[in-house]
C-alpha positions as CSV (number, residue, x, y, z in Angstrom):
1,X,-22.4,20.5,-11.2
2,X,-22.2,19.5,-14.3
3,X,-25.0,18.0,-16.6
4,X,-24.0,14.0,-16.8
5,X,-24.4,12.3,-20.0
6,X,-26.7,9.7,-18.9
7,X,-29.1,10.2,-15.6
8,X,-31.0,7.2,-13.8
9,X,-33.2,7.4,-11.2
10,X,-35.0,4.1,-9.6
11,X,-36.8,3.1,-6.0
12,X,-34.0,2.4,-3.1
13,X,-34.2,-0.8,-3.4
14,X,-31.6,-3.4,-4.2
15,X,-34.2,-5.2,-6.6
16,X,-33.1,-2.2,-8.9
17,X,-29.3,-2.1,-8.7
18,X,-29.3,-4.6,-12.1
19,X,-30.2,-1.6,-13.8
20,X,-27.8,0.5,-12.8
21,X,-25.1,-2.5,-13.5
22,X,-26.4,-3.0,-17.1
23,X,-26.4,0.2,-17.6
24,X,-22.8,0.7,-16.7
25,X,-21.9,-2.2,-18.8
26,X,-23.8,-0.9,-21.4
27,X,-22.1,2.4,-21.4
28,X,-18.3,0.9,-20.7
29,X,-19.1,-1.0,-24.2
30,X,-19.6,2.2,-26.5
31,X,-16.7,3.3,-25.0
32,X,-14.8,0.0,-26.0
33,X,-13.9,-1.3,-22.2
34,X,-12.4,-4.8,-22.5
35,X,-14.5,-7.2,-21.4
36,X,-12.8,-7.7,-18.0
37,X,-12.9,-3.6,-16.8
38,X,-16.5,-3.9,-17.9
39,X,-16.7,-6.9,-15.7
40,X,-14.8,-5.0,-13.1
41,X,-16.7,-1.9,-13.0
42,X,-20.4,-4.1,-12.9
43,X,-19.1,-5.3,-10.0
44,X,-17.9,-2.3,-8.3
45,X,-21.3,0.1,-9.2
46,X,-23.2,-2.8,-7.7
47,X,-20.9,-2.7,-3.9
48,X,-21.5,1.1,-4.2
49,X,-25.1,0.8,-4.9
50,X,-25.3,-1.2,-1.6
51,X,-22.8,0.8,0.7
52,X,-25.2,3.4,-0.8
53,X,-28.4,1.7,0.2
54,X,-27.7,0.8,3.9
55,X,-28.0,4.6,4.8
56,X,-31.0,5.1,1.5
57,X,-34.3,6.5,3.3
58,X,-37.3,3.9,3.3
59,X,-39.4,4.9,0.3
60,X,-36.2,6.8,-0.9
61,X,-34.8,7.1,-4.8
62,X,-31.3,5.6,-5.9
63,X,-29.4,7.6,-8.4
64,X,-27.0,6.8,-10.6
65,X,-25.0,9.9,-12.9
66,X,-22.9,8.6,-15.9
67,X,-20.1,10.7,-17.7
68,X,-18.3,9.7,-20.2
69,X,-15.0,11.1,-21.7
70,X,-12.8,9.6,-24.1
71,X,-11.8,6.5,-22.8
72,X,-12.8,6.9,-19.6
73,X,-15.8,6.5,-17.6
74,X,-17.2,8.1,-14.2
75,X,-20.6,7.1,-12.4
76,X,-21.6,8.4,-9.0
77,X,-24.3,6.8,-7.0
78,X,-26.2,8.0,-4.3
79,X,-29.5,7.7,-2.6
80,X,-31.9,10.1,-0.6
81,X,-30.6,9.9,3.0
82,X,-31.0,11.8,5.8
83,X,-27.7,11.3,8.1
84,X,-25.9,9.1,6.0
85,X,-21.9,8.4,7.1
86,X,-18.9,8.1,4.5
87,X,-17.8,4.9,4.2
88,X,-15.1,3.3,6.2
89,X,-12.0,3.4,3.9
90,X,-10.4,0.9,5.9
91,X,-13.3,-1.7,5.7
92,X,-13.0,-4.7,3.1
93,X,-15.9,-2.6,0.6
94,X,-13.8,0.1,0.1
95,X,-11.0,-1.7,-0.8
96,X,-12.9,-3.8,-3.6
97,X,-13.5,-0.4,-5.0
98,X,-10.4,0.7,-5.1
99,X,-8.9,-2.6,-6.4
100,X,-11.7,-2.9,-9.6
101,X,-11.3,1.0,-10.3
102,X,-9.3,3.8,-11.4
103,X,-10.0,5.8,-8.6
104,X,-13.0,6.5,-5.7
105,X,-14.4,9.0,-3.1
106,X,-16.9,9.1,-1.1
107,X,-18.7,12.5,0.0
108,X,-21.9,12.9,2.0
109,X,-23.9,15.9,0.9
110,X,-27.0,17.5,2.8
111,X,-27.4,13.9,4.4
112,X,-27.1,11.6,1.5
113,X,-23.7,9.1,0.5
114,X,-22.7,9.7,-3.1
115,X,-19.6,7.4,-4.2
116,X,-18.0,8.6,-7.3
117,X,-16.1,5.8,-9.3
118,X,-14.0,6.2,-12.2
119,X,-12.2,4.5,-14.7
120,X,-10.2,4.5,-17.9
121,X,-10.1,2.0,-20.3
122,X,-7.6,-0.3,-20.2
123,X,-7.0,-0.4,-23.8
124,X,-5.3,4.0,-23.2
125,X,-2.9,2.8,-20.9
């Protein structure tokens, strides 16, 4: 794995997902995001951060990984977990993923949920 431009970690707790959705804001800015996909992506870092947190270990850490490429920006979220579940694909939280992003997975390593969402600016396409 790669080294991600920008790293967060901060306590499991949903108290803390505003970072992680200022942040991405922040970010989707220098990259010159309109104003709606950095609307968009707020929105869907904070539904990931809490499909993330339902399966987050008491006392755990919520992580956030940033990269950024021209134009386009990626942030995975994850928390420490011990059985966590992908998400169901089908279920109405998904599908607000994929509707306010380029793309999104899901992948549950060593017992913790990462979701990986990416977009690209909609000022390339």
């Amino acid at each position: 794995m790669s080294r991600p431009d920008v790293e967060l970690r901060v306590p499991a707790d949903s108290a803390y997902v505003a970072v992680l959705r200022t942040t991405t804001a922040g970010l989707a800015a220098r990259l010159d995001f309109t104003l709606d996909d950095i609307e968009d992506l707020r929105i869907a870092v904070g539904e990931a951060c809490s499909m993330v947190l339902d399966q987050a270990r008491v006392g755990g850490d919520l992580f956030a990984r940033f990269d950024l490429a021209n134009g386009e920006l990626s942030v995975t979220v994850s928390a420490d977990g011990d059985q966590a579940t992908e998400p169901d694909q089908s279920g109405f939280a998904w599908q607000v993923l994929t509707a306010l992003t380029t793309q999104a997975s899901a992948e549950v390593v060593d017992g913790s949920l990462g979701i990986t969402l990416s977009m690209k600016s909609a000022l390339l396409t």
